[in-house]
N, C-alpha and C positions, 0 to 999 in steps of 0.2 A: 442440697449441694451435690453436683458432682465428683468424685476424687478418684484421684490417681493415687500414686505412690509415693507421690510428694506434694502436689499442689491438690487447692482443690478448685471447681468454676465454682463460681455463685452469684447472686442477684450486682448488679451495682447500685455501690451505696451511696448517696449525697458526698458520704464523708471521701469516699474515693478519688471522685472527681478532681480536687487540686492538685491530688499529689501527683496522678497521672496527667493532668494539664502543664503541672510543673519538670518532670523528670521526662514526658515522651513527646509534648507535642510542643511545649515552649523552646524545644533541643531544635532547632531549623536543619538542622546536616539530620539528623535520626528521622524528624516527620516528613523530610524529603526524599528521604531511602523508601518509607513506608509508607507514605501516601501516592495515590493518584495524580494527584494534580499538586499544583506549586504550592508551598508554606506558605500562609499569612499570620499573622496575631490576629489572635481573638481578644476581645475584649473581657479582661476580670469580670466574673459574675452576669455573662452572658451565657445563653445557652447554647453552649455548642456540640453541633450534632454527632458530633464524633463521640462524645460521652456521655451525654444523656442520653435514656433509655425513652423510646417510644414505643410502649405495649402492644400498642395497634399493630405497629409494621410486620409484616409477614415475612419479610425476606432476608431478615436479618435478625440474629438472637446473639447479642452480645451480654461477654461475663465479666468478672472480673473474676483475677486470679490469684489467689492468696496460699501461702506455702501452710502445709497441715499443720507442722510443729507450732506454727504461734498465732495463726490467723494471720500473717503480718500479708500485708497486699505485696505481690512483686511482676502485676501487668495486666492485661487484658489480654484475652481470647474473642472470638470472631467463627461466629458458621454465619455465612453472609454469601446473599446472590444464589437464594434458595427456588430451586425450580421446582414444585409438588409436582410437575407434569412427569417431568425426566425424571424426579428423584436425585438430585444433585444439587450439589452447594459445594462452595467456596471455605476453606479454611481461610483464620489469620489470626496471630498473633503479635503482642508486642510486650517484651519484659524489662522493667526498670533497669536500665545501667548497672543497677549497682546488685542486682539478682540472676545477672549472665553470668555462662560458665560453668554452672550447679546441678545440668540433667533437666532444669525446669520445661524447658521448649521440648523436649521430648515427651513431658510426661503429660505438658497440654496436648500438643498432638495426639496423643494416646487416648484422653480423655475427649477431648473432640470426636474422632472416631466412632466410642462408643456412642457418645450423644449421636451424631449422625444415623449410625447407621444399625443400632440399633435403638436408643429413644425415638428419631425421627425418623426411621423405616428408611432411610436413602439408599438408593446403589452404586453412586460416585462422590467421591468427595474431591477434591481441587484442590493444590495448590502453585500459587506464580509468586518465586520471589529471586530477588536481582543473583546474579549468578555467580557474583563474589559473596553473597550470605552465607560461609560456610556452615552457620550451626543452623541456620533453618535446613539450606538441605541435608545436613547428618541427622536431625528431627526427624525431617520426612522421610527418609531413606531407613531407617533404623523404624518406623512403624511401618514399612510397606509399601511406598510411596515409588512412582518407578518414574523414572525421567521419561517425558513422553516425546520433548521437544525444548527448543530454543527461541524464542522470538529474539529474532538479533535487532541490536539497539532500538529496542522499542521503548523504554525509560527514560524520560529528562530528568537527571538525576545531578544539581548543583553544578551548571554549566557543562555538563556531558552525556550522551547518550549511552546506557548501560542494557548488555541484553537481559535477556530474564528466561530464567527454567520453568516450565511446564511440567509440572510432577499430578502423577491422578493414582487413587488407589480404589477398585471397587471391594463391594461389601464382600462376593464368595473367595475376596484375593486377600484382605483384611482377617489378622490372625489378632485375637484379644489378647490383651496383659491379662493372663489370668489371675493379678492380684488386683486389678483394677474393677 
């Protein structure tokens, strides 16, 4: 497991899956902020690619996110759209409803980081998120993260187009929690 100072990542478990099926991506306004493309339901007890883990893929290493005091799960994490050429990858997270508020998104971003760019030797990490997310960008902003740009209304976001910030932080610009 990776840890921070409050969460830690770790593998995802079978037993994960519902509850994150149930609280982030069964929420259509939440999986339509966060996702790419439009909400659909998925079918109970189907595999869906957003949550199961495929070992194989290379371009994507997804965790789950569990607070240290009790194990208790409260999201996933996301290094996704990994280039080994350029050494670059994509952040992303997502925290349960009911675990916003508490520093958590901070202390993944922080732990991502590390993973990145020191486990996985990277020299850019990425993040795009709609431009009204106040706590993603005070996350990314508060680890390093520097607004690089705007892509204006580029999001269809529940009958609206929303723009989205552009934040990057390289590895010699990236300063570690050194409790992390």
């Amino acid at each position: 497991m990776l840890r921070g100072s409050k969460v830690g990542l770790r593998a995802r478990y079978e037993d994960d899956i519902p509850v994150l099926r149930a609280e982030l991506y069964d929420d259509v306004v939440n999986a339509s902020r966060a996702e790419s493309g439009p909400w659909r339901p998925v079918t109970p007890g189907s595999k869906d690619p957003r949550l199961v883990v495929d070992d194989k893929e290379q371009g994507s290493v997804p965790f789950s996110v569990v607070e240290l005091a009790g194990d208790t799960l409260v999201g996933t994490a996301t290094l996704w759209g990994i280039d080994t050429h350029s050494r670059s990858a994509h952040i992303g997270l997502g925290l349960l409803p009911s675990c916003r508020g508490r520093g958590y998104g901070t202390d993944v971003v922080a732990v991502l980081c590390h993973y990145g760019f020191v486990v996985r030797g990277l020299h850019r990490l990425q993040i795009e998120t709609l431009s009204d997310n106040a706590a993603m960008l005070r996350s990314a902003e508060r680890n390093g993260f520097v607004r690089e740009g705007v892509l204006r209304s580029s999001a269809w976001v529940m009958g609206e187009f929303l723009d989205e910030v552009l934040l990057g932080l390289l590895a010699q610009d990236w300063k570690p929690d050194p409790s992390a």
